[in-house]
C-alpha positions as CSV (number, residue, x, y, z in Angstrom):
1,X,0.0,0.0,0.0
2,X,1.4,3.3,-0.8
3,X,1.9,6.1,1.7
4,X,-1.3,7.8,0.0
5,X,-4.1,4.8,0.2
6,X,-5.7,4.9,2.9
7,X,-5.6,2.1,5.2
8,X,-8.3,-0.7,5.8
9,X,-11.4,0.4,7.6
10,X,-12.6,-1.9,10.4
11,X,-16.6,-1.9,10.5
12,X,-18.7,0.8,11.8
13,X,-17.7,1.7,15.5
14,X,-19.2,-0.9,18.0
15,X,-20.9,0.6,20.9
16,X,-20.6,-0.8,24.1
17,X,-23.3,-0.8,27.2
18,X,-22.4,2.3,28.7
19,X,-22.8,4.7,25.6
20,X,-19.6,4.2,24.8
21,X,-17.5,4.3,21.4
22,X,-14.8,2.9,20.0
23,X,-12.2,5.4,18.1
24,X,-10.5,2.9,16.2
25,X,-11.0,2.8,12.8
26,X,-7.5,1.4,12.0
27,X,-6.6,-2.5,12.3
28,X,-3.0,-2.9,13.3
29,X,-0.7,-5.2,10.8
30,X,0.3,-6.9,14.1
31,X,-3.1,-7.5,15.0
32,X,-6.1,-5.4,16.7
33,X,-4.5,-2.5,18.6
34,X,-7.0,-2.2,22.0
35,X,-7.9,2.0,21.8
36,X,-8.4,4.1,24.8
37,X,-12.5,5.1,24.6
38,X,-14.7,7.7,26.1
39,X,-18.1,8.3,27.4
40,X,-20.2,10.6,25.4
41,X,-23.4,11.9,25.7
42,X,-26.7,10.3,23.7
43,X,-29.4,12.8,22.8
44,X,-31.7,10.8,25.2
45,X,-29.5,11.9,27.8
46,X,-29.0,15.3,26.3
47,X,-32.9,15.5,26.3
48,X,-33.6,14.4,30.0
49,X,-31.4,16.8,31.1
50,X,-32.7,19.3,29.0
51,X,-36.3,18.5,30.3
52,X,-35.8,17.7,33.8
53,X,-33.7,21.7,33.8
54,X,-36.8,23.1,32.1
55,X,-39.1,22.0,34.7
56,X,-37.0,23.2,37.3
57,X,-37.2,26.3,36.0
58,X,-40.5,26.4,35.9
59,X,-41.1,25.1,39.2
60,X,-39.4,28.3,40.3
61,X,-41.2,30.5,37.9
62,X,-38.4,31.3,36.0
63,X,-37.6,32.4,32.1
64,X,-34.2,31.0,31.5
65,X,-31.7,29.3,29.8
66,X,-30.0,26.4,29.7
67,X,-27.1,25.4,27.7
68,X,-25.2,21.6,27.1
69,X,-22.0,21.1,25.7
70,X,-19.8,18.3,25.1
71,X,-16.2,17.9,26.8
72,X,-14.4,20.2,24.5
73,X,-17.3,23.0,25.4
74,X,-19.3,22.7,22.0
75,X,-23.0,23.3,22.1
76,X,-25.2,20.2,22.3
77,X,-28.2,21.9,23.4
78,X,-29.1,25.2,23.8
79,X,-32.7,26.3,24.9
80,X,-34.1,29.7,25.6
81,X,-37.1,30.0,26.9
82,X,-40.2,32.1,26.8
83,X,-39.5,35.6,28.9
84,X,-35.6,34.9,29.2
85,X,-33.1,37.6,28.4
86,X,-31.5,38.3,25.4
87,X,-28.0,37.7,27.2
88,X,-29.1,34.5,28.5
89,X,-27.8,32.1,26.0
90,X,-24.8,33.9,25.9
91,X,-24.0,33.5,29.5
92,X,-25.2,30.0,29.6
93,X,-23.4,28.5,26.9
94,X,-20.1,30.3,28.4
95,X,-21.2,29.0,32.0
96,X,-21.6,25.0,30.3
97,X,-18.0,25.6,28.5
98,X,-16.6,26.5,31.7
99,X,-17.5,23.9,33.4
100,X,-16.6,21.6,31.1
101,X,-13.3,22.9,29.9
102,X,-12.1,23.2,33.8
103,X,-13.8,20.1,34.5
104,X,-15.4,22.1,37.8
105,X,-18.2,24.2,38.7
106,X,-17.7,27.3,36.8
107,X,-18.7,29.5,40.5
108,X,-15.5,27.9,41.6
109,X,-13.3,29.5,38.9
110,X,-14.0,32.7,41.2
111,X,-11.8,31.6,43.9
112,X,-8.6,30.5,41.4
113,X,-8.5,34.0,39.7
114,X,-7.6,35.7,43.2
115,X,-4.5,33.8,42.6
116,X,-4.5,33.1,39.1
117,X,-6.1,36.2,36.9
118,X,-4.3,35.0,33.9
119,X,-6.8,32.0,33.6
120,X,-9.6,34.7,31.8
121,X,-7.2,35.2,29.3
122,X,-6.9,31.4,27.9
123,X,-10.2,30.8,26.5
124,X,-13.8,32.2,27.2
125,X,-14.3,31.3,30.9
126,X,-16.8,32.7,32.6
127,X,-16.5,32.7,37.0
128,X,-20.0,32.6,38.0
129,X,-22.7,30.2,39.6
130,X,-24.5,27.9,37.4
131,X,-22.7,26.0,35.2
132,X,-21.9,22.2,36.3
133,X,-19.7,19.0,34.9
134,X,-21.3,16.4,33.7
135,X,-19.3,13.5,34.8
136,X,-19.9,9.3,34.2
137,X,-17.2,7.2,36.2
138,X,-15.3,10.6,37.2
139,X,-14.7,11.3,33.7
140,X,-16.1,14.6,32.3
141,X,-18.6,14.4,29.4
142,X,-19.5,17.9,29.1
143,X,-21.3,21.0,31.0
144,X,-24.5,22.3,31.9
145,X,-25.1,26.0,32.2
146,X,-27.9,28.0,33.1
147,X,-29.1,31.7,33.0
148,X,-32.3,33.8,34.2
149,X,-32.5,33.4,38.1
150,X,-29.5,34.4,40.9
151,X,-26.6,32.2,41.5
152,X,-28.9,29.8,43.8
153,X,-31.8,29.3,41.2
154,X,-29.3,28.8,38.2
155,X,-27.4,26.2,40.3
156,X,-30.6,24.4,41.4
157,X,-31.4,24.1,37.6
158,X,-28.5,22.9,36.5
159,X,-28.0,20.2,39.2
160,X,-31.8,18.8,38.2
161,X,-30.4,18.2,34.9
162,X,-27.8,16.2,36.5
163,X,-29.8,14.5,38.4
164,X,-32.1,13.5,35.3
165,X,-28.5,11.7,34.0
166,X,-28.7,9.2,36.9
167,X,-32.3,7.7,36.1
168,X,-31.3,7.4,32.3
């Protein structure tokens, strides 16, 4: 095989029972090569969280919005709803990609930039309340970010997204 063919493809990626994939799309001349793989998010996931956060915002009476992004801080999800500001997406989506980029709640990117102010200038972080990992087995998936209430009420929604993951 020359340089420019491109190798032999294995068959379409097998997914295991925790919504997980395999990256390997290359079989090894010496044999199967085992790949590290990754849990991901499925958009039944994506949409429980989604719902279970829009009811929680309701319950509290509140127009907001709530963003979900993967584990590089790309948008999933991203729902605005009825009454909620037009800098709400905005701030949620930069909440989601903050938590999931720092792999921590984005309120606690606050206390680090007493110590560390350079950290705003890396990427598009965003130190307030309300946006949240989304972990499986420790390892972060993505981020959930909310806008439209105070640091408590944004909080509270994102962590009944989170808790919709675990009855999935």
């Amino acid at each position: 095989m020359s340089s420019l063919e491109e190798p032999h493809r294995s068959s379409p990626r097998p997914k295991s029972e925790h919504n997980t994939y395999c990256f390997s799309p290359f079989e090894h001349p010496e044999g199967n090569v085992t790949m590290n793989t990754k849990p991901i998010l499925t958009g039944t996931e994506l949409d429980a969280m989604l719902s279970a956060a829009l009811m929680e915002a309701g319950r509290l009476g509140l127009a907001a919005t709530i963003a979900l992004v993967d584990d590089g801080g790309y948008a999933l999800r991203l729902h605005r709803t009825d009454g909620a500001g037009p800098m709400t997406p905005t701030v949620a989506l930069a909440k989601a990609r903050t938590a999931a980029l720092m792999r921590a709640p984005s309120g606690a990117l606050t206390a680090r930039l007493k110590d560390e102010p350079e950290l705003l200038r890396l990427t598009e972080y965003l130190p307030m309340p309300g946006g949240q990992p989304i972990r499986h087995d420790g390892i972060c998936m993505g981020g959930i970010g909310v806008s439209g209430g105070n640091p408590a009420q944004d909080e509270a929604i994102a962590q009944a997204g989170l808790d919709a993951l675990k009855s999935v």
